[in-house]
C-alpha positions in Angstrom: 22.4 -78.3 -69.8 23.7 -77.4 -66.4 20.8 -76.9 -63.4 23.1 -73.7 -61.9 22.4 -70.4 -63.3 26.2 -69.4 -64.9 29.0 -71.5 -63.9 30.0 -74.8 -61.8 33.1 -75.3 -59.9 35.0 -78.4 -60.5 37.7 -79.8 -58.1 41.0 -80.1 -59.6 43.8 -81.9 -57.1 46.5 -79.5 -55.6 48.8 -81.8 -56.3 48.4 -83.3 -60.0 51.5 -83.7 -62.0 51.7 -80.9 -65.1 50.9 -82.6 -68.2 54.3 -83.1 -70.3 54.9 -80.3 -73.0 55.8 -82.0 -76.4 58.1 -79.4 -78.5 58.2 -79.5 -82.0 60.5 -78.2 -84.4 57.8 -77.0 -87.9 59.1 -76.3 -91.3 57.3 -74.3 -93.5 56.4 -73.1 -97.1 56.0 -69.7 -98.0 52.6 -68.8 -99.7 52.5 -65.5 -101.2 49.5 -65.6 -103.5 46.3 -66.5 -102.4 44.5 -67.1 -105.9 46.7 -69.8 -107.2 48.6 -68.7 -110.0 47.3 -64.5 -109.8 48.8 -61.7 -107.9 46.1 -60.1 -107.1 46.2 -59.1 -103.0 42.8 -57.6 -102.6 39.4 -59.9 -102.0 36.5 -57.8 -101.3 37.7 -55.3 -98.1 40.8 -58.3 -97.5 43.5 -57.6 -98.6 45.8 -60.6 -98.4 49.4 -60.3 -96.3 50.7 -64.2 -96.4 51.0 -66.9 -95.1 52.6 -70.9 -95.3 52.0 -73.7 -95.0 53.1 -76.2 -91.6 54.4 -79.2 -91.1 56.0 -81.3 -88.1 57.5 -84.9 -87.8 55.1 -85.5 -84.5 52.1 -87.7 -85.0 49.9 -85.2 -82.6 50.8 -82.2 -84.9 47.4 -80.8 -86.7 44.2 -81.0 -86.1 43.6 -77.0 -85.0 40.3 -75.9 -84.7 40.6 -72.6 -82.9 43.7 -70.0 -81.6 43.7 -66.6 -80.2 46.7 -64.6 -79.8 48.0 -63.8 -76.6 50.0 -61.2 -77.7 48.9 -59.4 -81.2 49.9 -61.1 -83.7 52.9 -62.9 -82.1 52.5 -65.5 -79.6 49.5 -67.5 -79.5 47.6 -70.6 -77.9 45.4 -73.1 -79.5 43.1 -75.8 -79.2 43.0 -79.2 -81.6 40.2 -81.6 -81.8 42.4 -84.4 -81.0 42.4 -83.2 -77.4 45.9 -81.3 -76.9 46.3 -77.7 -76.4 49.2 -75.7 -78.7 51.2 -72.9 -78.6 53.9 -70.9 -80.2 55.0 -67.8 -82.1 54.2 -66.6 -85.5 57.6 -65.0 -86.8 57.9 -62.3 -89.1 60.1 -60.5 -91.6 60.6 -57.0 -92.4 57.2 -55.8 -93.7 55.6 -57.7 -91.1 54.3 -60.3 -93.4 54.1 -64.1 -91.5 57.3 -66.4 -92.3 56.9 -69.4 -89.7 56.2 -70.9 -86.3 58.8 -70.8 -83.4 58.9 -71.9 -79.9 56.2 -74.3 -81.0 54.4 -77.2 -78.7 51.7 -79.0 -77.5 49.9 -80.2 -74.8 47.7 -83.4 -74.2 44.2 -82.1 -71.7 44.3 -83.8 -68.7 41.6 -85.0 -66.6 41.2 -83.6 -62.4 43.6 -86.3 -61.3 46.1 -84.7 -64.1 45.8 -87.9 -66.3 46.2 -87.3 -70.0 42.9 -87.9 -71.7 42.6 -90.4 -74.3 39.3 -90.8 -75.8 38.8 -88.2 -78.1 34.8 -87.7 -77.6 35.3 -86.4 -74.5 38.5 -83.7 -75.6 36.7 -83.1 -79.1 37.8 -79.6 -78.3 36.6 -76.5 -81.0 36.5 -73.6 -80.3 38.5 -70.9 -78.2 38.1 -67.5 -76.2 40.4 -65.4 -74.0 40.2 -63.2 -71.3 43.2 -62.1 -69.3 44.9 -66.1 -68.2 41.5 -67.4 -69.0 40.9 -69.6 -71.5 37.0 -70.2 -72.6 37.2 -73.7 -74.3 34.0 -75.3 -76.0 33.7 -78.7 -76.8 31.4 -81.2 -79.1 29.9 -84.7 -78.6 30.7 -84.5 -74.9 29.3 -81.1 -75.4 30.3 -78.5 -72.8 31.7 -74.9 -72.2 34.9 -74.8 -69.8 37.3 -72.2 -68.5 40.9 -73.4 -67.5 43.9 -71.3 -66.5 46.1 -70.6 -68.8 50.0 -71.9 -68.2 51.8 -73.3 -71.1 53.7 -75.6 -69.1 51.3 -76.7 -66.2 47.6 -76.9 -68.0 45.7 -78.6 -65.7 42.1 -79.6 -65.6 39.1 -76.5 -65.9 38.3 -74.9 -63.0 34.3 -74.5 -64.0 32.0 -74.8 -66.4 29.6 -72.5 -67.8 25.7 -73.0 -68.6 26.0 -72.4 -72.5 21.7 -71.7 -72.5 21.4 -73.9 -75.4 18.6 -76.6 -74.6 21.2 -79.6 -74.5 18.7 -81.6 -76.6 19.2 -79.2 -79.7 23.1 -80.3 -80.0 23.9 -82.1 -82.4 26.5 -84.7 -81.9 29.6 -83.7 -84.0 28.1 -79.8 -84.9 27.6 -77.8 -81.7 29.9 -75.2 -79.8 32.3 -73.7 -83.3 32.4 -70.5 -82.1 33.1 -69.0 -78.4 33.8 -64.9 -78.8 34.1 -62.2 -76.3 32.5 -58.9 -77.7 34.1 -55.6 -76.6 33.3 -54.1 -73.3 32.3 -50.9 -74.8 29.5 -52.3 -77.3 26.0 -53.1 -76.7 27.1 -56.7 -75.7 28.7 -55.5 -72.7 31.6 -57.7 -73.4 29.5 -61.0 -73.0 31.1 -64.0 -74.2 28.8 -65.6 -77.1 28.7 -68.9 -78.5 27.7 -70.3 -81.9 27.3 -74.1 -82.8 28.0 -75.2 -86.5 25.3 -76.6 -87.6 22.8 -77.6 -85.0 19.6 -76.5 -86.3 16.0 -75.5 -85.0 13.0 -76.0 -87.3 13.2 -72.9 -89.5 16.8 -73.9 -90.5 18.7 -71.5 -88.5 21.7 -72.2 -86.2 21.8 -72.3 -82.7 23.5 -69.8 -80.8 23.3 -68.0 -77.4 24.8 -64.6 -75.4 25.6 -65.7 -72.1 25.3 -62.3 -70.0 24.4 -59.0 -70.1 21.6 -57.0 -71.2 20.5 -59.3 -74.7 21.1 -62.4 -72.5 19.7 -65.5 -74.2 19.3 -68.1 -76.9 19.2 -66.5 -80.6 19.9 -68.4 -84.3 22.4 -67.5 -87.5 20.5 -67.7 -90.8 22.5 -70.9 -92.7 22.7 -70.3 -96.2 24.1 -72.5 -98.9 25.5 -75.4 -97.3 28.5 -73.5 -95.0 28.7 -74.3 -91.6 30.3 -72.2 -89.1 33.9 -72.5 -87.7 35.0 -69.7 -85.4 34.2 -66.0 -85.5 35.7 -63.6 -83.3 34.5 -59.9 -82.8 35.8 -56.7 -84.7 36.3 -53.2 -82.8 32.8 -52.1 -83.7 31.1 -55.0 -82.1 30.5 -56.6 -85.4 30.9 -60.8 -85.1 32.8 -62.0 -88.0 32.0 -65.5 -88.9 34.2 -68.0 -90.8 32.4 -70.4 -92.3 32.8 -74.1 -94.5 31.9 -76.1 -96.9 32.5 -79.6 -98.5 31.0 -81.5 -101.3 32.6 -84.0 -103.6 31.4 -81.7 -106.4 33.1 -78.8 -105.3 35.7 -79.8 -103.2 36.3 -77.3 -100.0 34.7 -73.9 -99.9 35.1 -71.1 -97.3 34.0 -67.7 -97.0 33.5 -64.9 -94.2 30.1 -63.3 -93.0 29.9 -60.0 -91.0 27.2 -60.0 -88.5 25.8 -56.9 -87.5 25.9 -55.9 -84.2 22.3 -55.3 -83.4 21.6 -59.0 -84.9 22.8 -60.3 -82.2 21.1 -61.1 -79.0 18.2 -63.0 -77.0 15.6 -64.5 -79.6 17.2 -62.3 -82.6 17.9 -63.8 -85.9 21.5 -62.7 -87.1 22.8 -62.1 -90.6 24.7 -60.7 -92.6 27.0 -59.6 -95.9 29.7 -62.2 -97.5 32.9 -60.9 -97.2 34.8 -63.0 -98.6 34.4 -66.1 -100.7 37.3 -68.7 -101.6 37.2 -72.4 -103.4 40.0 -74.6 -104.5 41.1 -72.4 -106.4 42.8 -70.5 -104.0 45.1 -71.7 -101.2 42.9 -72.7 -98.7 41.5 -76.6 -96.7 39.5 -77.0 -94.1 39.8 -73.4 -92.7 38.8 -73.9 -89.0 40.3 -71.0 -86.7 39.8 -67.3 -87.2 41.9 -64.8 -85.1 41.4 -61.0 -85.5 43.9 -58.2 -84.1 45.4 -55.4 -84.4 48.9 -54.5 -86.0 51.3 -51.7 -84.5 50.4 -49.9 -87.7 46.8 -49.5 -86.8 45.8 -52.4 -89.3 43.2 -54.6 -88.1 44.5 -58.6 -89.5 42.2 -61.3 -89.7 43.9 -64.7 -89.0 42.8 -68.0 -90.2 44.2 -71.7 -89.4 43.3 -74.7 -91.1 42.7 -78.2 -89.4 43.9 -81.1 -91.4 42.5 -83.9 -89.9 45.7 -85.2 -89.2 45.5 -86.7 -93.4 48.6 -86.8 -95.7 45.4 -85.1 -98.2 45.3 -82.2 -96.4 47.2 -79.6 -95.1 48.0 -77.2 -92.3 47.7 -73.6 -93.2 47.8 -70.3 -91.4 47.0 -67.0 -93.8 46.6 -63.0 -93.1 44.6 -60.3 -94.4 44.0 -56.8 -93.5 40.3 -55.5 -93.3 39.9 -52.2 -94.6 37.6 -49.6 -93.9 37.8 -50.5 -89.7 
């Protein structure tokens, strides 16, 4: 863990070339049922809106593990685990139901002299948070919280990095920082950005995870309960952390659901947990579902996101899918 109290400087060269922006041209394919072969919308308080499904020609397309919008619902940015940044536009039709990707492209991270970075346990990039043209980045194996500046066609090295409270020790190689959320200003968090690992453990079982300012400051845990691991979470309106979660055997194939964590489980020493919203298994249209957006529509509807990451595998497949929460 860093030995400052919040946040180091790093010095990034005045004078390092952009890293080049690869544009991509996607195709996709319309999915209009969740449950495979129902048309039943409504899942619990989801109710689903669409989605499709993505592909792309380039061999760095895929791979997502986190995306926030920059703009509700519309343009968005993106981090994969392969250690390139994306960014694009979700298009829409009439009803405001998703119908594809445009303006799409992606970005290899670069190091401070602005050299692309290769070896992927050191960009092993997975989770995502925004804050005006700041983008919160956390990574695994070379585990580390970092902020860069947000510019689609100059995204240089990160400026600092932040002391993610965590005892380094307790990371697990390829299952730490999932999740990096900032709650709402006006809730009892203060608007402190939190971060949740996937599955690195303590001794009762419970996952790792930590508030990084602000009045419940400090290291708490997320009850694990059978076999998911976290993937992203963002916050709702009432300071509520939804959690998307995942889960693979070869008996079951992939799993995933979302968990609602209640605002006052969250915070130094706490133990959060919380109702199932949502389950899903192969039978519906889902994969690895690793990114988890939520935001709010100009009808007042609040729409959960969710990307999947393929792995980059001709088995798998790159999805993006909305539903409306009711009852917010």
């Amino acid at each position: 863990m860093l030995a400052l109290p919040m946040a180091a400087a790093l010095r990034t060269p005045a004078y390092a070339d952009p890293a080049p922006v690869e544009r991509m041209d996607v195709s996709t394919r319309q999915i209009t049922r969740f449950e495979i072969g129902r048309d039943r919308t409504q899942f619990g308080p989801l109710e689903f809106v669409g989605g499709f499904e993505m592909t792309a020609s380039s061999r760095h397309f895929g791979g997502f593990s986190a995306m926030r919008f920059l703009t509700p619902g519309k343009d968005f940015v993106g981090v994969a685990d392969t250690g390139f940044w994306f960014f694009g536009k979700v298009t829409r039709d009439a009803e405001q139901r998703p119908t594809g990707m445009a303006d799409f492209r992606m970005v290899q991270m670069v190091d401070e002299t602005g050299k692309p970075i290769e070896e992927k346990w050191r960009v092993d990039a997975e989770s995502l948070a925004l804050r005006g043209k700041v983008a919160t980045v956390g990574f695994e194996r070379n585990h580390r919280v970092a902020e860069f500046h947000i510019d689609p066609n100059d995204m240089r090295a990160p400026f600092r990095q932040l002391d993610f409270l965590v005892p380094k020790n307790e990371l697990r190689l390829n299952r730490s920082f999932e999740t990096l959320a900032y709650a709402p200003e006006a809730g009892a968090l203060k608007g402190a950005l939190v971060v949740v690992t996937e599955r690195s453990l303590d001794k009762q079982g419970n996952v790792f995870a930590a508030v990084l300012s602000g009045p419940r400051k400090g290291v708490f845990t997320v009850v694990r309960s059978d076999g998911f691991d976290i993937t992203d979470g963002a916050f709702l309106p009432n300071g509520d952390l939804l959690l998307l979660e995942r889960s693979f055997t070869i008996m079951q194939g992939v799993r995933m659901r979302l968990r609602r964590l209640p605002a006052d489980s969250i915070g130094k020493d706490k133990v959060a947990d919380g109702p199932v919203l949502m389950k899903a298994d192969m039978r519906y249209q889902i994969d690895n579902m690793e990114a988890l957006d939520v935001w709010r529509r100009a009808d007042g509807a609040l729409i959960v996101s969710l990307m999947s990451d393929d792995n980059q595998s001709f088995l798998q497949r790159s999805l993006y899918l909305e539903f409306r929460l009711q009852g917010e």
